[in-house]
Every structure is written in C-alpha cells, then in structure tokens.
C-alpha positions, -999 to +999 in steps of 0.1 A: +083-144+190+047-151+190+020-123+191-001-120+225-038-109+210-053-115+244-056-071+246-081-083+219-099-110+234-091-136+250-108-162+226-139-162+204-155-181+234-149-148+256-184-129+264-170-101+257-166-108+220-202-122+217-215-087+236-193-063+211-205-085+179-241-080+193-237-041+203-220-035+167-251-051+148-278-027+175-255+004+171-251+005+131-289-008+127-300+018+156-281+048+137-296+040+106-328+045+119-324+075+137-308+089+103-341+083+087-368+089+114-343+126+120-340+134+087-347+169+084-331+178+116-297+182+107-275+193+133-290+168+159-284+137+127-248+151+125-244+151+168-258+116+166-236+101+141-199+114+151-208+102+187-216+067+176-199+060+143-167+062+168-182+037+191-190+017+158-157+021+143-140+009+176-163-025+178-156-030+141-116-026+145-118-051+172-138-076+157-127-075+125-091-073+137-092-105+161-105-128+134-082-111+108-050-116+131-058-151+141-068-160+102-027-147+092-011-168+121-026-199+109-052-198+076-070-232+086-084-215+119-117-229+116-133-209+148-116-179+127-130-188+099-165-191+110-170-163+125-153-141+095-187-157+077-205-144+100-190-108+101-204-104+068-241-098+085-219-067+101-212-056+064-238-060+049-254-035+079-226-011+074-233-010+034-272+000+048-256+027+072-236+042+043-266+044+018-289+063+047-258+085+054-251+093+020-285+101+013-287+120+041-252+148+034-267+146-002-294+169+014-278+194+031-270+224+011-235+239+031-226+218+061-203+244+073-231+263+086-241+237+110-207+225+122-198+265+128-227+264+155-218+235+170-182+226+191-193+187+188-188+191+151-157+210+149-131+189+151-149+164+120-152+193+098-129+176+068-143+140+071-180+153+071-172+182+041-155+151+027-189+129+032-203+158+016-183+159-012-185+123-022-221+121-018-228+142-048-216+110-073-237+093-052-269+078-074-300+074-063-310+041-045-324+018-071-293+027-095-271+019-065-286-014-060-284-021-105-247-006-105-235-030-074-254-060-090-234-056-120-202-055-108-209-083-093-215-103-124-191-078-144-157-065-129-159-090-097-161-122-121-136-102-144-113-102-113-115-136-101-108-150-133-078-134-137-067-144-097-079-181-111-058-182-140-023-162-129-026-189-098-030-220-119-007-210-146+023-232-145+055-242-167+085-262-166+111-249-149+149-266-147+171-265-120+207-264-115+208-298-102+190-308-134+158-311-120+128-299-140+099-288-117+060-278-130+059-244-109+030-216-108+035-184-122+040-164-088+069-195-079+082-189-110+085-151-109+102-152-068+128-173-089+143-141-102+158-126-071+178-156-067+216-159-067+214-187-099+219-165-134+207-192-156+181-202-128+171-163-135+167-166-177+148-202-172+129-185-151+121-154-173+113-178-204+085-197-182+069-169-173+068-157-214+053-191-216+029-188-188+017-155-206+011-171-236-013-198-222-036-172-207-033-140-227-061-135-245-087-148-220-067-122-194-070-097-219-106-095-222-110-095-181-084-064-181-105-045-213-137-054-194-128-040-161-115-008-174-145+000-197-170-007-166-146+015-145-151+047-173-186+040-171-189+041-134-168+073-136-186+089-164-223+077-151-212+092-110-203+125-130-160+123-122-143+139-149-122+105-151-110+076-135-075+090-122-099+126-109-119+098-086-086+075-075-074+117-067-101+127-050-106+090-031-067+095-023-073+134-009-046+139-030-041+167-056-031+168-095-007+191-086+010+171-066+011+143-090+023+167-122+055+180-096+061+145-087+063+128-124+084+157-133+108+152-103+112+121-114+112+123-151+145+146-145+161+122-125+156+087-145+190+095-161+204+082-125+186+054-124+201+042-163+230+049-146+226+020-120+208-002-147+238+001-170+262-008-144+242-036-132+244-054-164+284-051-163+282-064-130+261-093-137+277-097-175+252-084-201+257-052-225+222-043-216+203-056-190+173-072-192+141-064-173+136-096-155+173-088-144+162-057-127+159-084-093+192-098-094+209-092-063+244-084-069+277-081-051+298-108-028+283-092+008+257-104+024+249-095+061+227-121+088+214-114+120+197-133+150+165-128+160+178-109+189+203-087+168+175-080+146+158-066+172+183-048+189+194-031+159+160-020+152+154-009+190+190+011+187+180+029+157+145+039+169+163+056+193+188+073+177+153+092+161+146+105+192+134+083+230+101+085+223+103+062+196+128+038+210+103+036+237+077+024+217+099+000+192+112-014+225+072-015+241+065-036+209+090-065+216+087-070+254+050-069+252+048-094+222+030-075+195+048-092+168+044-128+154+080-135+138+083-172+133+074-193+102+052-219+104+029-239+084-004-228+081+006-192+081+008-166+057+038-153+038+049-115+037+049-089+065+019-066+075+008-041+106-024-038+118-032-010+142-066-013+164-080+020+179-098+002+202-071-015+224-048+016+210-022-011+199-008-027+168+005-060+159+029-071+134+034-104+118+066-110+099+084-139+088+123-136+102+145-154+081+179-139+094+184-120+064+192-081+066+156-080+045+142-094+076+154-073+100+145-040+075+114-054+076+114-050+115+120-012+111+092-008+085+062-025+104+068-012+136+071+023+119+033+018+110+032+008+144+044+042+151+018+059+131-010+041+143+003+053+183+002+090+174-028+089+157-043+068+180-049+103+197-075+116+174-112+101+172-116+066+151-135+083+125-104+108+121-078+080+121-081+069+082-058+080+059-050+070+022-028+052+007-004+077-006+004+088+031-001+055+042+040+045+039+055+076+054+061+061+091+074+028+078+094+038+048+107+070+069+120+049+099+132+022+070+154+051+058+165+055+093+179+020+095+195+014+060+216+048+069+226+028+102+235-004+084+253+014+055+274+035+084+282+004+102+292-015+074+327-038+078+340-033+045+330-028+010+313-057+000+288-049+027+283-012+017+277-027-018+253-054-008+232-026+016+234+002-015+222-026-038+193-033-014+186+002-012+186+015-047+172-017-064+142-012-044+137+028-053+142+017-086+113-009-088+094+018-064+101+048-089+108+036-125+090+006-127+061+026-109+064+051-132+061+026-160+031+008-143+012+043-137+021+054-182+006+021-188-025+025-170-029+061-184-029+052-217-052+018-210-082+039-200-076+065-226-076+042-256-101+020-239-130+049-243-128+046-278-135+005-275-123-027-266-084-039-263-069-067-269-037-089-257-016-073-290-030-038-275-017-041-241+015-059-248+021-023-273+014-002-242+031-022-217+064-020-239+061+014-251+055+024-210+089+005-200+110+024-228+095+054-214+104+052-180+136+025-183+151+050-211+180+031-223+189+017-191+177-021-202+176-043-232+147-030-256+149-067-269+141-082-232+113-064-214+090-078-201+058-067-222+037-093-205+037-075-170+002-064-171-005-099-166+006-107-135-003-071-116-035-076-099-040-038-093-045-036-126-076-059-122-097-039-092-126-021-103-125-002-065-086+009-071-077+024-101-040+037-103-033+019-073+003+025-083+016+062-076+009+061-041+040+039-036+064+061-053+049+092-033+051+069-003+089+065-009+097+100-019+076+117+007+094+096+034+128+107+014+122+143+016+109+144+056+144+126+063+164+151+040+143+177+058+152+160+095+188+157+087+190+194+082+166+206+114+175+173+136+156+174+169+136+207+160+117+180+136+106+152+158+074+172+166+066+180+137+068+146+128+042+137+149+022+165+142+023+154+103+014+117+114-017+128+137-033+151+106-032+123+083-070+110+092-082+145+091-068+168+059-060+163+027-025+152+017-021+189+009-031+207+039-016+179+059+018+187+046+012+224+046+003+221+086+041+216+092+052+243+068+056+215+037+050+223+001+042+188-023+035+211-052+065+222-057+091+198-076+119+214-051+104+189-025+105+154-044+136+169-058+154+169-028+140+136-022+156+120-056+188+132-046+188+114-016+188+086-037+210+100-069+241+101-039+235+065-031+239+055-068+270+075-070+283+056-041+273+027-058+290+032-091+325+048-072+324+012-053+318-009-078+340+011-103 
C-alpha cells in the first residue's frame, strides 16, 4: 500500500499550498505585531492569540507535514527538499513569535484573573498558565540572542560531531560464509538480533573496536554538552537539569520516585528471564550484547493482507469504534507499507489537525514485528482522532504520554497472537518478543536513566572523561541488570552510540519510554478488569493529554501515578508472561 497525501495537497505546484505558506508567514508576523503594539492590554493580547495561534498551528501542521511525508517516502525528493529550505523563513518567524509571546506572559502578574472573565480563555487555561510558567526562566532578549549563539557553536557542533563520527565509524566484520565485510557501527550493532551466535560475538567485538577509535574525541562532545546543559539550567534559575526535562514533560517527581521503585522491586523477574536466556542460547551468564538474541524454534509470517486483517480484528475486539477507524485507515490509504529505495527505514505516525487525519509509513516485511508494528502506528493514529476534537493549541502532549495509544493497542494484539498461538514454539517465539522488548524498555531504560543521573552530577564538579563514563556506564548496568548478565561482558561503551545522550534540548530523554510502556500496561490491566465500562474513559484520558499535566490527566479518569500500586500492577502484567516463559521453556 501506498499513502494517498492528496487530503494534504495535491502537489507543491497546488495554489493552495503557495496561499497557506503565504497566510502562515502574514499570520505569525501579523500576531507578533499586534503582541507588541497591545501590550499592556492584556485580555484583548490573550483573545488575539488563542484565536490565531490555532489558525497558525493548522497551516504549520500542514505545511510542515506535506514536505515531511513526501521527504520519508523517498529522501531524494528534490521539490520536497526545496521547499523544506524554504520553511525555515516560517521558523525563523515562529522563533520571533515566541520571544514577543514570552515577553509578553512574563508581564502579567496572575493570568487567572483574566481568563476567569473571559469564556474565550477558559478552555486554554493550562497551556496559557503553562506559557506563564515557563516564561519566568525566560532571559531577557539580548541574553537569549548570546545563549542561542552559543549553542550553536557549543552543544550543536558537540552533537554533530558525535552523529559524524558514530556514522563513519566502521570495522571488520566476518561472516558465516567467510566473508569479511568493512560495516558502520549502526550495521554492525542491527547484527545482534540475528539468528547467527558467532555472527552475534563478531559482531559485539567490532563494535568494542569501533568504540575504541572514537572514545576520547566522543567523550569530550558528551562532557561538553552536559556542562553547557547545567549552565543553561542553573543560568534559567531550574533547580536542575532532570526539574526542567520534568517540568518540560508536565510530569511530576512523584511520579518518577513511584515508578523507579515499582520497578526496582520487580528487576528480580527480569534476572529471571536473563538467566534463562543464557541456558537457552548456551552461556552461564549472558552477556549484554546477548540481551537481542531472539530465541526459540517458532517463528510466525503473515501477508500483507493477514497483517492487516489481524490488526483490523483486534481493533475491534477493543470496542467498534476503533475497528472503525483501524479499518478507515487501510481502505482510505493512510499508510505507506512497501520498501523501496530512496525511502526511510523504521515506522512512524504523523497526525495533522488540519485535514484531521494521520498517516503511517511502515516497512512490511511479513514478519510478526511487522504486523505489531501495524497495531502500534495506527494506535497513534487513534490518539491523534480523539484528540483531534480539542483546539490545535490543546493537541500537544509530551513524550511520556506520547506512547499510551500505540503501546496500549500493541498490548491488545500480542494477547491476540499469544491466544491464537498453534503450539508451543509459537507461544515461546511471541512471549520472547514480548518480554525481550519490556526488558530493553524497563531495565536497560533504567540503566540508561542511573547513567545520566550520575553524568550531570559528577559533571558539576568538572570535566569527564572516556575512563569516567565507561565507570558509570558499567556501574549503571550492574545496577539495573543485577546478576542477570555477565559482569565480564557489558557493554560499558553504550554511551557511545545513544544519541539522546548527545541533545542539549532533551535531557533524560529516556524514562518517558519505560512510563510509556508501563502506563499502557496498567490502563490494559485496568480494562481487563472494568471491560466496556473503560472504553470511554479511554478516550476521555487520550483527549486531556494536550491540555493537563500527566497528573491531572490521569486523575481526570479516577487514575493515581503516584502511587507504586499503579506501575505495580503494571509489572505484573509482565512478571506472568515471564513465568509463562520460564514453565515453557523449562
């Protein structure tokens, strides 16, 4: 299947897409303005500004989505290309917007007062509190201008080195046919899920040796970035950098202390599946780069069509309203399934507020990966229709809420596939699937977020180097691995191939995935115990994403993150899967 993006426009040659790219550039130039010549009027700046940062936000989702979508089905697009140079004038106009805006909340001394007398504003009281709120680290303009310049020459060149080097890093790799190949470093790490056990420990030793080329150059990039990150923080007046990825994520300490514990109680589980792993694949102790072996004798295929069927069946068996809209998806060709050359690898959903629909691009290989995939993009999809129902500028939410659709209808499908299973070797393959990934999503997450921690706390007291970070990297895997893998084999190099790492904009971009998972975990524990008397809810959760904090959003449907109770039911979703493992594979 091959997407239709004609809801979009119909090419870059259609008037309409020259009239919105002119009427986005008048309406974010034409706001600004009226921001500054309004100033002291408050309520009739804030009137303004909802009205027609929607309108904005709706040209800029269309724009930027077109060229976007037609850039992943085919990367040497040139029209595509082209005009994404020239949608950095419409960025660049948006950066102005932001400052005059900022400036302008920085003013007002309680912005409840005004939205309390007007309706208009009523319904945006937690994104404008929120503009509020993150105005006060604002700095004033000249600083602004002196802290982007240096990032720009600082943390941005730090980052594109790193993105230079990991890519161009190679090492000899050989074959089972006896071939030796010279293979990158991300070639040489995709190695490791495949079937080959040598193939896996050649693979392992040229990464160690890709590591070793770069190091010390990637070392200084990662110290860099960090220490301009603290100084950001500090100089923006956040208590630290994990208080501003909170606050940026609307998401609460509490939230993240319940969850580490939750998990911290359950990583004896997880050993559990480690340790049997090894036996399985032959080792006393496994070691980390084994962690991605696939194991068993099953493995399950499907055709395009089955794929989709399955996925349509599934949908349903949630409730009709979203077998509807699974089934919408296909016959109106909002996914791009085929690979080709010239397009990109991976899966993704983009949702446009504009047109109100999404699109997904996949790449179907007729593996039961491919059809999971399936499930989890259109369950973004699925978020993006329900909240399609609230204004653009209440549509955005972060990134720890950001998986709950798509991991939640995931969960949905594995259960399917696990229940329709032929015989043993198929339940094994599926369980396999499913715990290997909680396991890189919780414990090597968990690992990944020590690690970080314990960077940007030694880093305030001065520079680190490749010895430093190789320490914490291995000290944060026996944390989080326990005794579940080889103490002799991890893989104390990781923090050179993890570009979050290497963002000044997203620190601790790693959390958010293991809330993702076990926040979709505990609303499907929570459905299987109310079953239909939870579908609205459902939606009601999705819709409030945009518009509360992770918190209140939860609380609106009578949900309670603080408590470890919640993630705990979660991790026992997950605990009976890995004793269904180990009884099968006794």
């Amino acid at each position: 299947m091959k997407w239709d993006l004609s809801a979009y426009y119909k090419s870059f040659t259609d008037p309409k897409y020259k009239e919105d790219y002119d009427n986005i550039l008048k309406e974010i130039k034409n706001l600004s303005l009226f921001i500054n010549e309004n100033f002291d009027d408050k309520k009739k700046v804030l009137i303004k500004y909802v009205d027609k940062a929607n309108i904005i936000d709706n040209y800029a989702a269309r724009l930027f989505g077109y060229v976007s979508l037609n850039l992943s089905e085919n990367v040497n697009n040139k029209e595509a290309l082209a005009e994404k140079s020239k949608l950095i004038a419409v960025r660049r106009e948006f950066i102005e917007l932001g400052v005059s805006f900022d400036k302008f909340l920085k003013s007002i001394d309680d912005i409840n007062n005004i939205i309390d007398e007007e309706d208009a504003l009523k319904e945006y009281r937690f994104i404008l509190n929120e503009g509020c709120d993150n105005a006060k680290h604002s700095l004033s303009d000249d600083v602004e201008i002196a802290v982007a310049r240096i990032k720009e020459t600082g943390s941005y060149e730090w980052n594109r080195l790193h993105s230079n080097l990991t890519s161009k890093v190679t090492s000899k790799v050989e074959f089972s046919d006896g071939e030796v190949k010279e293979i990158n470093l991300p070639a040489i790490r995709n190695l490791q899920y495949e079937d080959d056990k040598e193939l896996r420990r050649k693979s392992f030793k040229a990464e160690e040796e890709c590591y070793e080329k770069i190091r010390d150059s990637i070392a200084m990039s990662l110290s860099s970035i960090k220490g301009e990150v603290i100084n950001e923080c500090e100089l923006r007046g956040y208590e630290s950098p994990l208080a501003k990825t909170l606050i940026d994520s609307r998401f609460d300490k509490e939230i993240l202390d319940a969850m580490w514990s939750s998990v911290r109680k359950y990583l004896p589980d997880f050993v559990k599946y480690f340790k049997r792993k090894a036996k399985l694949l032959g080792y006393d102790k496994l070691p980390y780069y084994e962690t991605f072996a696939p194991v068993g004798k099953g493995s399950i295929t499907y055709t395009f069509d089955e794929a989709k069927d399955f996925v349509i069946k599934q949908y349903y068996s949630f409730s009709d309203k979203l077998g509807d809209f699974a089934k919408h998806a296909f016959e109106n060709n909002w996914l791009d399934t085929e690979p080709r050359e010239g397009k990109v690898g991976g899966a993704f959903c983009s949702s446009c507020s504009a047109i109100k629909e999404s699109r997904v691009l996949a790449n179907f290989g007729g593996t039961f990966d491919s059809m999971i995939t399936f499930a989890h993009e259109l369950g973004h999809a699925y978020h993006g229709r329900v909240i399609f129902q609230e204004e653009p500028i209440n549509q955005d939410y972060t990134m720890p809420i950001a998986e709950t659709a798509s991991i939640f209808a995931e969960t949905i499908t594995y259960n399917a596939a696990l229940k329709d299973a032929k015989n043993d070797d198929e339940k094994i393959f599926i369980l396999e699937n499913i715990i290997s990934g909680a396991a890189q999503t919780v414990v090597d997450i968990y690992s990944r977020f020590l690690f970080e921690d314990e960077v940007f706390r030694r880093r305030k007291d001065g520079a680190l180097d490749a010895d430093d970070f190789d320490e914490i990297m291995m000290n944060a895997q026996k944390e989080a691995f326990k005794d579940g893998l080889d103490p002799e084999k991890l893989n104390k190099g990781m923090w050179i191939c993890k570009s979050h790492y290497y963002s000044s904009d997203l620190g601790y971009y790693n959390f958010p995935y293991c809330f993702g998972l076990l926040f979709a975990r505990g609303l499907y524990s929570i459905y299987k115990k109310e079953e239909d008397a939870f579908i609205e809810k459902y939606d009601t959760l999705l819709r409030n994403t945009g518009k509360m904090s992770i918190k209140d959003c939860c609380k609106s449907v009578g949900i309670d993150v603080t408590k470890e109770e919640f993630f705990d039911a979660s991790l026992e979703t997950i605990k009976k899967e890995i004793d269904e493992f180990l009884k099968l594979t006794e």
